[in-house]
BAMIKOL-886419 format. One record per residue: y negated, z, x negated of N, C-alpha, C in turn; residue number from 1. Coordinates in steps of 0.2 Angstrom, whole numbers, m for minus. Each point is the difference from the previous one (the first is absolute). Layout:
<lumgus>
> n_v / n_w / n_u / ca_v / ca_w / ca_u / c_v / c_w / c_u / num
> Y / Z / X / Y / Z / X / Y / Z / X / NUM
...
</lumgus>
This chain:
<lumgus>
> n_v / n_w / n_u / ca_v / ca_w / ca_u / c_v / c_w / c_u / num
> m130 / 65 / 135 / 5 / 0 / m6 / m3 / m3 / m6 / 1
> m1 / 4 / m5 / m3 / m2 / m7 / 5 / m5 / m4 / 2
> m2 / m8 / 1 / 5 / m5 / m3 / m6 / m2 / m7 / 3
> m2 / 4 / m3 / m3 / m1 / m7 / 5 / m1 / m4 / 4
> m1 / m3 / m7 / 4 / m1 / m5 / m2 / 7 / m4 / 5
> 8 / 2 / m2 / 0 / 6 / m6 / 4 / 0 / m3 / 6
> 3 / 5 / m4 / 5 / 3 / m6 / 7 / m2 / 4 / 7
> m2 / 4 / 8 / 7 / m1 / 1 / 3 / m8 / 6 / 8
> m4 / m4 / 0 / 2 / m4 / 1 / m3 / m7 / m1 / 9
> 0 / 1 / m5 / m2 / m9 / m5 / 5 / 1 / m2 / 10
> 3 / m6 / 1 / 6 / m4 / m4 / m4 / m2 / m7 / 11
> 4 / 3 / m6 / m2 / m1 / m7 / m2 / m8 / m2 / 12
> 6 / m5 / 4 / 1 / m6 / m4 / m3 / m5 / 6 / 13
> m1 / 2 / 6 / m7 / m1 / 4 / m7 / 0 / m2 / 14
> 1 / 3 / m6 / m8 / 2 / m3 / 0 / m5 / m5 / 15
> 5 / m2 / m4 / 1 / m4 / m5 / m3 / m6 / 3 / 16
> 1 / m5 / 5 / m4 / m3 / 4 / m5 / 0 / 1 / 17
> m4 / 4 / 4 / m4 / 1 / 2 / m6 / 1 / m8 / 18
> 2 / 3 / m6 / m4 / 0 / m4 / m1 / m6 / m4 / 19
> 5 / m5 / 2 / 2 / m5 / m3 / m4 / m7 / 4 / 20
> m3 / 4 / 6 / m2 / m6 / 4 / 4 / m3 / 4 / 21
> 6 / 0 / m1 / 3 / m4 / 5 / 2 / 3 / 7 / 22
> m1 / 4 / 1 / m1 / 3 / 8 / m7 / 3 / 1 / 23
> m2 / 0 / 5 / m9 / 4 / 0 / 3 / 5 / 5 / 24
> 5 / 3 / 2 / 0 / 8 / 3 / 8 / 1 / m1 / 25
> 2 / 7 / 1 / 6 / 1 / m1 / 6 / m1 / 5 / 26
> m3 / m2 / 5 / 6 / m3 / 5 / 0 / m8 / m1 / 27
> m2 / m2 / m3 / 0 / m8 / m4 / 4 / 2 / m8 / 28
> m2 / 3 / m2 / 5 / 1 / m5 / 7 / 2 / 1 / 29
> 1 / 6 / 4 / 7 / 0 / 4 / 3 / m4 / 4 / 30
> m3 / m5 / m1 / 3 / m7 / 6 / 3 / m2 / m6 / 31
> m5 / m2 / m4 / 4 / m3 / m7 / 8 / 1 / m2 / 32
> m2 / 6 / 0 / 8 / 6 / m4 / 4 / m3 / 5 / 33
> m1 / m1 / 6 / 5 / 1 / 6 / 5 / m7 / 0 / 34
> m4 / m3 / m4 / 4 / m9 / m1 / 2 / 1 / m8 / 35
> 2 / 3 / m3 / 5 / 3 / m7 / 7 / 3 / 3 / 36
> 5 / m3 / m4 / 6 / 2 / 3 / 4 / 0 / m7 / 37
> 6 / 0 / 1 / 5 / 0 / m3 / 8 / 0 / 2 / 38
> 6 / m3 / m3 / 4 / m1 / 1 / 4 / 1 / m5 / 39
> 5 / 7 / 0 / 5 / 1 / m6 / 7 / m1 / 2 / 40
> 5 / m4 / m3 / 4 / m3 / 0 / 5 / 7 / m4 / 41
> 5 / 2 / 2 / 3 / 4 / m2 / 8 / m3 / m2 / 42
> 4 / 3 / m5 / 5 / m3 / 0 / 6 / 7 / 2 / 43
> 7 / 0 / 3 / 3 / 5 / 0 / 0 / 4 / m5 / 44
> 0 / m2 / m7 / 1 / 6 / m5 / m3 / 6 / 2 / 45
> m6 / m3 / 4 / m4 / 6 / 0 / 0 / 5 / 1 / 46
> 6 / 0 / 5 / 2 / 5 / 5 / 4 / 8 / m6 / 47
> 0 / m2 / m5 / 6 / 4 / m7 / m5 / 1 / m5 / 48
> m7 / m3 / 0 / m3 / m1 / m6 / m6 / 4 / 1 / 49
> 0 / 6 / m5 / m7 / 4 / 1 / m6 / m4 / m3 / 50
> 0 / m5 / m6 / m6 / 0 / m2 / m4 / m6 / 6 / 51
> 8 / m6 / 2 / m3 / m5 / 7 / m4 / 5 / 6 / 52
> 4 / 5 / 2 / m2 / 6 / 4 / m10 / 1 / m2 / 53
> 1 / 4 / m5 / m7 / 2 / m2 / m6 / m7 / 0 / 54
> 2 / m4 / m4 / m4 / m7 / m1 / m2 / 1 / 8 / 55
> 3 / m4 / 4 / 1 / m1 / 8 / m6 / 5 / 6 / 56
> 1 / 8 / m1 / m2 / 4 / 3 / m8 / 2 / m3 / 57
> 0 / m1 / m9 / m6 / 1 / m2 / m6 / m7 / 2 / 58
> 5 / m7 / m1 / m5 / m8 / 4 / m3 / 1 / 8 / 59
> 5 / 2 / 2 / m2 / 4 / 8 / m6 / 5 / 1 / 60
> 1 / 6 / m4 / m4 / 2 / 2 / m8 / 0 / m6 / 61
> 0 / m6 / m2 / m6 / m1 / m4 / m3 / m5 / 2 / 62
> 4 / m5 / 4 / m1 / m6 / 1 / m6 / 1 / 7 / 63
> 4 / 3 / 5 / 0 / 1 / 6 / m8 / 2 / 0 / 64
> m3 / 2 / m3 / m7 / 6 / 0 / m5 / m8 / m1 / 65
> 0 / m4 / m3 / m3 / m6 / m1 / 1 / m7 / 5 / 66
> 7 / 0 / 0 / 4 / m8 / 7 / 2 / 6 / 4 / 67
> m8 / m1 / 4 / 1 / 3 / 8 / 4 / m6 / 5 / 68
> m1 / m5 / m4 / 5 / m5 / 6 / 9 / 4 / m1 / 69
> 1 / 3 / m5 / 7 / 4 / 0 / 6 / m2 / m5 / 70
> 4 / 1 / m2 / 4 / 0 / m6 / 7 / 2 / 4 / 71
> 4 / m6 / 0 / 7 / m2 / 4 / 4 / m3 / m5 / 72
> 6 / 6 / 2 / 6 / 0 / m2 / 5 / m5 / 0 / 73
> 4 / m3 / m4 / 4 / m7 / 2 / 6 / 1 / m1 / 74
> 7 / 2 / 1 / 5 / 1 / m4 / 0 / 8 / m1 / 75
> m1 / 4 / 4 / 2 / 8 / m2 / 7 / 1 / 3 / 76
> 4 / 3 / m4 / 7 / 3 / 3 / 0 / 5 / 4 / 77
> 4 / 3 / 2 / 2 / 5 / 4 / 0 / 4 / m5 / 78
> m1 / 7 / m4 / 0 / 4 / m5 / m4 / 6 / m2 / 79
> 2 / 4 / m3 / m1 / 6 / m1 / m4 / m1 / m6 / 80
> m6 / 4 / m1 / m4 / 1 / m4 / 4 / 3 / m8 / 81
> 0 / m3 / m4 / 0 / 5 / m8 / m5 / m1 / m3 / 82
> m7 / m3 / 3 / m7 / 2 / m6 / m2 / 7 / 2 / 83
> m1 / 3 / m5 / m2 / 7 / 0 / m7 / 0 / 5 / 84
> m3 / m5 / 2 / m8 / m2 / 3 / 1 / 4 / 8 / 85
> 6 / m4 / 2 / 1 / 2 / 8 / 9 / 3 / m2 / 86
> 3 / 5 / m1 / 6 / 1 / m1 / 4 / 0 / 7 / 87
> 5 / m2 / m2 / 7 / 0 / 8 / m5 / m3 / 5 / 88
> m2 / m3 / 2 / m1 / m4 / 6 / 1 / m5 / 3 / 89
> 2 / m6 / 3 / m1 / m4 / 3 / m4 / m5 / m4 / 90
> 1 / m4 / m4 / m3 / m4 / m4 / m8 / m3 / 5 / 91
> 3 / m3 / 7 / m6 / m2 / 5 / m4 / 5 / 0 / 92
> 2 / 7 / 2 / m3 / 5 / 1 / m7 / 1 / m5 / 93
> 3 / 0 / m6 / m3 / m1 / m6 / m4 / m4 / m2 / 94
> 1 / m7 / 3 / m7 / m7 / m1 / m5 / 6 / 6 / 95
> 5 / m1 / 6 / m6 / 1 / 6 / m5 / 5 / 0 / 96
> 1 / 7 / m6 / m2 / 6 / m2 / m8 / m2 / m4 / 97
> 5 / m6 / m4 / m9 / m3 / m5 / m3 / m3 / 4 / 98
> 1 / m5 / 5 / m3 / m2 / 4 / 2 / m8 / 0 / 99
> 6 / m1 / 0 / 5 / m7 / m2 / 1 / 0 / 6 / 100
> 1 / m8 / 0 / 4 / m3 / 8 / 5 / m3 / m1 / 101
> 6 / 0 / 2 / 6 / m5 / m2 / 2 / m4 / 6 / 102
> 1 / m5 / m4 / m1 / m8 / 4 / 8 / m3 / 0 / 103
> 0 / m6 / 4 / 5 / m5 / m1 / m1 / m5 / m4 / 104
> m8 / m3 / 2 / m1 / m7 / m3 / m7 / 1 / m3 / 105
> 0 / m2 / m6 / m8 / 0 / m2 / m5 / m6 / 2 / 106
> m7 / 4 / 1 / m5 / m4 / 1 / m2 / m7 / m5 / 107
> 0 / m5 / 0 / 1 / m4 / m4 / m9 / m2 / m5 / 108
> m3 / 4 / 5 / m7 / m1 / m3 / m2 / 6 / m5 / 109
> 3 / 6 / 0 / 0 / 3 / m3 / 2 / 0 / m9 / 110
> m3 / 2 / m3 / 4 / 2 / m9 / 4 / 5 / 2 / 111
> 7 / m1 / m7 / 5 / 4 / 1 / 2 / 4 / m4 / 112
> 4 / 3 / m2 / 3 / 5 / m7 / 6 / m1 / 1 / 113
> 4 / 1 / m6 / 8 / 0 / m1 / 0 / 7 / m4 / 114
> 6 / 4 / 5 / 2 / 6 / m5 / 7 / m1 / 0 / 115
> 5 / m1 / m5 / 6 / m1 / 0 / 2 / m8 / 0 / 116
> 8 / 0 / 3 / 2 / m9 / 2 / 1 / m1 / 8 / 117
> m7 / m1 / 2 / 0 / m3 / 7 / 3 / m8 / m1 / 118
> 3 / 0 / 8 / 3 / m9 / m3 / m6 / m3 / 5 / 119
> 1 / m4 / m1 / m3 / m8 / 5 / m7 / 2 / 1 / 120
> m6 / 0 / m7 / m8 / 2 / 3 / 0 / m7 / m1 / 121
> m5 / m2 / 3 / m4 / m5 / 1 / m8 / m1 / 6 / 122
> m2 / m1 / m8 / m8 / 1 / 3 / m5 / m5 / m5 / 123
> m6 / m2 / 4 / m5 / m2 / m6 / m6 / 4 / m1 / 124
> 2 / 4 / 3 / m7 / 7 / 0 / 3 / 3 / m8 / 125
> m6 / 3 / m2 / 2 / 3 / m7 / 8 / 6 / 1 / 126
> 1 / m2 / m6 / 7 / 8 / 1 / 2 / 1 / m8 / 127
> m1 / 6 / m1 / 0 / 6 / m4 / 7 / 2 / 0 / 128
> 4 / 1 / m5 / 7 / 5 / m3 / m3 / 5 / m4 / 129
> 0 / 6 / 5 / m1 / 7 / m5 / 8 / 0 / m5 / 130
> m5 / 1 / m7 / 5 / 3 / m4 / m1 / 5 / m4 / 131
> 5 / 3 / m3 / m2 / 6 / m5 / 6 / 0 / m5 / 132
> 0 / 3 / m6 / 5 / 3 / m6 / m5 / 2 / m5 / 133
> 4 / 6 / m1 / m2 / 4 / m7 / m7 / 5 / 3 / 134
> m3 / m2 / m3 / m9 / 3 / 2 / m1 / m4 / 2 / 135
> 0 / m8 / 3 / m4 / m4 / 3 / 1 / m1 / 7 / 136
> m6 / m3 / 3 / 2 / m2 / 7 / m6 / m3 / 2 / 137
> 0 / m8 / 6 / m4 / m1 / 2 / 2 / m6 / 4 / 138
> m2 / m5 / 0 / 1 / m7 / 5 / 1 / m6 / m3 / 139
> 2 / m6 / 2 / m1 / m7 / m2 / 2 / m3 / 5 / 140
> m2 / m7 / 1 / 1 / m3 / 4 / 8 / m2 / 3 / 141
> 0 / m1 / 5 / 10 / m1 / 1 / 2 / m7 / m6 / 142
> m5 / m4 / 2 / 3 / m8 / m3 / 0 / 3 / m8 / 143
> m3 / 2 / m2 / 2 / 2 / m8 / 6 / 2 / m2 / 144
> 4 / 3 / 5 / 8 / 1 / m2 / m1 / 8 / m5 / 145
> m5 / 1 / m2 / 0 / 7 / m5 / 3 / 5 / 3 / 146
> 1 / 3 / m4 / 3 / 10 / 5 / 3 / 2 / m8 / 147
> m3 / 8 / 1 / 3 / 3 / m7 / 6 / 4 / 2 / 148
> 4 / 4 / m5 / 6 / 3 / 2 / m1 / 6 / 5 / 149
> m2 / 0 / 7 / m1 / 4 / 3 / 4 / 7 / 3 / 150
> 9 / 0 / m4 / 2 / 6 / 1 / 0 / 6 / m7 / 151
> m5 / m2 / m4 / m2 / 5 / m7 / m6 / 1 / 0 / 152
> m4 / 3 / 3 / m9 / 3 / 4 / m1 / 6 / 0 / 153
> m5 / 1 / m2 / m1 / 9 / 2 / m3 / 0 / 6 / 154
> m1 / 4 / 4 / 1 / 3 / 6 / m8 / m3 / 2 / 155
> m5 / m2 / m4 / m8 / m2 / 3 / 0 / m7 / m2 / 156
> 5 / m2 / m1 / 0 / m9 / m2 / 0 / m4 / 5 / 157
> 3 / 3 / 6 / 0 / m5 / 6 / m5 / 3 / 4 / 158
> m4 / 5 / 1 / m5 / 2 / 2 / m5 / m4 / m4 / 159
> m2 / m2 / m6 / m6 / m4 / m2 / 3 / m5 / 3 / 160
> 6 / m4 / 1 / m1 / m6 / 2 / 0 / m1 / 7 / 161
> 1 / 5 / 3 / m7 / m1 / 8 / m4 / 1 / 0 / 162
> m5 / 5 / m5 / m6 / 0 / m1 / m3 / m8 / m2 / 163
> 4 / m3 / m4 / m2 / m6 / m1 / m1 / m6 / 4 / 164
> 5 / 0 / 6 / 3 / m3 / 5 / m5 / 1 / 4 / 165
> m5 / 5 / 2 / m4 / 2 / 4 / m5 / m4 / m3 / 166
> m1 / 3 / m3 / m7 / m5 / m5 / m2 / m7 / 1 / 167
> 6 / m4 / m2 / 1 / m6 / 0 / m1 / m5 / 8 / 168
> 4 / 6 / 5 / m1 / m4 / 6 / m6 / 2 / 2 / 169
> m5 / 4 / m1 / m5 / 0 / 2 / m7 / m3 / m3 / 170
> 2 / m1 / m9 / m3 / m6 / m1 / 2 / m8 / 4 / 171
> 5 / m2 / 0 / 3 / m3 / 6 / m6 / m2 / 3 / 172
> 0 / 6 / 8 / m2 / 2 / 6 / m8 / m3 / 0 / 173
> m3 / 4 / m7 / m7 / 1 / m2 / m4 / m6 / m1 / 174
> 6 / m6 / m5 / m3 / m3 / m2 / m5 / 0 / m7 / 175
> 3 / 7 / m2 / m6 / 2 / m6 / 4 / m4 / m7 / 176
> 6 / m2 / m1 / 4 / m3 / m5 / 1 / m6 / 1 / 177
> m4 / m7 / m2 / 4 / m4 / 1 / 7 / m1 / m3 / 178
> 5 / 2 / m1 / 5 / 1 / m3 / 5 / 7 / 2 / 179
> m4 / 3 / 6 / 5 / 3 / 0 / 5 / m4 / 6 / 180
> 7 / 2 / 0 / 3 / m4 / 1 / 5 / m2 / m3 / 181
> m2 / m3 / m5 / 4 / m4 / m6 / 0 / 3 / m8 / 182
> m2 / 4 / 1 / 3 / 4 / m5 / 0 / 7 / m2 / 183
> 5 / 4 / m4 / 2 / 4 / m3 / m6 / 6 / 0 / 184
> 5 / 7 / 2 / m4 / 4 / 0 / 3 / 6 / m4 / 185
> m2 / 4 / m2 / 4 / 6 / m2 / m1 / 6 / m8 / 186
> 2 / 2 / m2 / m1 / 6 / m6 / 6 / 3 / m2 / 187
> m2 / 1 / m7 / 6 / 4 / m2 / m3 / 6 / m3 / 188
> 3 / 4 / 5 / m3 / 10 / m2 / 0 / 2 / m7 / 189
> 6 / m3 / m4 / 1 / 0 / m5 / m2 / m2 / m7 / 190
> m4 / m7 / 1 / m5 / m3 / m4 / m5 / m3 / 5 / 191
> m6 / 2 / 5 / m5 / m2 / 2 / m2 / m7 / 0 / 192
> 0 / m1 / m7 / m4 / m5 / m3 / 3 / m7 / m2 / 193
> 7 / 1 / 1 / 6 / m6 / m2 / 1 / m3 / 8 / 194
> 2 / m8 / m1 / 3 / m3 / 6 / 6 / 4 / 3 / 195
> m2 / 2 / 5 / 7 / 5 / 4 / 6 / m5 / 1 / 196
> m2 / m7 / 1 / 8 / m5 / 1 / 3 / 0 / m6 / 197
> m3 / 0 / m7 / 2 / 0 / m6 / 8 / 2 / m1 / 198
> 4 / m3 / m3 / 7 / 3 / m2 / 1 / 1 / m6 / 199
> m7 / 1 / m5 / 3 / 4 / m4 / 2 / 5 / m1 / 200
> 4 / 4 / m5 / 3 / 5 / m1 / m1 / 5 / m6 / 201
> m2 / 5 / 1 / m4 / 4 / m6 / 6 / 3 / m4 / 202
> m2 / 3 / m5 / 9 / 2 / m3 / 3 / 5 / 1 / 203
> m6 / 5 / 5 / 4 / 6 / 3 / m2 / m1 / 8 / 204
> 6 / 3 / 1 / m2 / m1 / 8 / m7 / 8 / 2 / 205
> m2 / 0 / 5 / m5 / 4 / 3 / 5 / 6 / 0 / 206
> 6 / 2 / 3 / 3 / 5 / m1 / 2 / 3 / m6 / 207
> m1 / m3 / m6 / 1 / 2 / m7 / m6 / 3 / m2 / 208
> m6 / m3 / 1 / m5 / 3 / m2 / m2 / 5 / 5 / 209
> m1 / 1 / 4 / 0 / 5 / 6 / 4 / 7 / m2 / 210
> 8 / m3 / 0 / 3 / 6 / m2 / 3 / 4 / 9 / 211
> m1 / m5 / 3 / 3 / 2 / 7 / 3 / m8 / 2 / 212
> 8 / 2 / 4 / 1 / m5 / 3 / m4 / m7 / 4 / 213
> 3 / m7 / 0 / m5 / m4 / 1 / m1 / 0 / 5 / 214
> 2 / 4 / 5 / 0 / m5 / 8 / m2 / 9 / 4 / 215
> m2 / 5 / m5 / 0 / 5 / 1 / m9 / 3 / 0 / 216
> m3 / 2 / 6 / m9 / 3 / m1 / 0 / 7 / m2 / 217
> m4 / 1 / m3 / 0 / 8 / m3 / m4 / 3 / 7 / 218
> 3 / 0 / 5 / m4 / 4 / 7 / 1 / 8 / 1 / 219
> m4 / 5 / m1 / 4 / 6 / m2 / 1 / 2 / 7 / 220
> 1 / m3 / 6 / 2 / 1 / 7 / 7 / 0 / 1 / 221
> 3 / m8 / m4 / 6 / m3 / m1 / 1 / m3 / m7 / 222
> m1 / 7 / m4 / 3 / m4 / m8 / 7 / 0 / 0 / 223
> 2 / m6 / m4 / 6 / m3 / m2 / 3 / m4 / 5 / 224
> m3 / m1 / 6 / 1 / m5 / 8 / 1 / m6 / m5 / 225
> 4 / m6 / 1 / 2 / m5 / m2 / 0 / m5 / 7 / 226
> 1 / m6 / 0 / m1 / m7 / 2 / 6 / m2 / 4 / 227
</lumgus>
């Protein structure tokens, strides 16, 4: 049995170590990964809420590819899918599908996420509240208290901010940021270039200039689809 390394079996972010020096072979670099984890605290809205839906399913299954230690559910309801990602299913069904695990008690060593109003977290590992509104979306720490108005979002707002969410815990994980952890992460599709927490307000909203409803994507699969 040919156990050489190739295209089809090197782990991408196993190599990131390995070129980096900190593992000298790829089964030492996939040990690394294997002690990366994650713990996402869910609040019931979720169970009603497409854009909490998508955030949730997009964290999972981008998370999971780099914390082989695994990515565990806290707080999921009993319910039926309404993010277009996994439609009518079993909302479990739909973690377990990206590759989630849903839990009763979290791991206390691990870092955490907040999607929604989970009650009673308490942790001193870092923890993250994905948020989004308008064009933006990304992370900040829980103790910050920050969250933007998360039920006015187009449809990719909660998706960057588990793209961001991912990011962060694997800086984390890696140890490549000193700071990540403790602070803010995120973008606005809208303006690039501007602080995405900013609450300034420009004097036309984005669906003005656009010329299509705000909460509405020009997808020519599902044009006019609303929020």
């Amino acid at each position: 049995m040919d156990t050489s390394l190739n295209a089809g079996n090197l782990h991408r972010t196993a190599k990131y170590f390995m070129d980096s020096g900190r593992a000298q072979t790829h089964e030492e670099a996939v040990s690394i990964l294997e002690r990366f984890g994650l713990t996402v605290h869910v609040g019931p809205e979720i169970g009603s809420s497409i854009h909490q839906q998508t955030a949730l399913l997009t964290l999972i299954n981008v998370a999971r590819r780099t914390l082989l230690g695994g990515v565990e559910i806290i707080g999921l309801p009993n319910a039926i899918t309404v993010s277009p990602l996994f439609p009518l299913l079993s909302l479990r069904d739909a973690v377990q599908s990206c590759g989630g695990h849903v839990f009763a008690v979290p791991r206390p060593e691990w870092p955490s996420a907040v999607i929604g109003n989970p009650d009673g977290i308490r942790t001193n590992s870092p923890c993250w509240r994905l948020t989004w509104g308008g064009w933006r979306g990304g992370v900040v720490p829980l103790r910050d208290g920050r969250r933007l108005p998360e039920k006015e979002a187009i449809e990719l707002a909660p998706v960057l901010a588990a793209g961001a969410c991912a990011a962060e815990v694997f800086a984390y994980h890696a140890g490549d940021h000193i700071m990540a952890g403790r602070r803010s992460s995120g973008l606005s599709l809208w303006k690039p270039g501007k602080d995405w927490l900013s609450d300034r307000k420009s004097r036309k909203k984005p669906s003005e200039r656009l010329g299509f409803p705000y909460r509405t994507l020009p997808n020519p699969r599902r044009r006019g689809r609303r929020l």
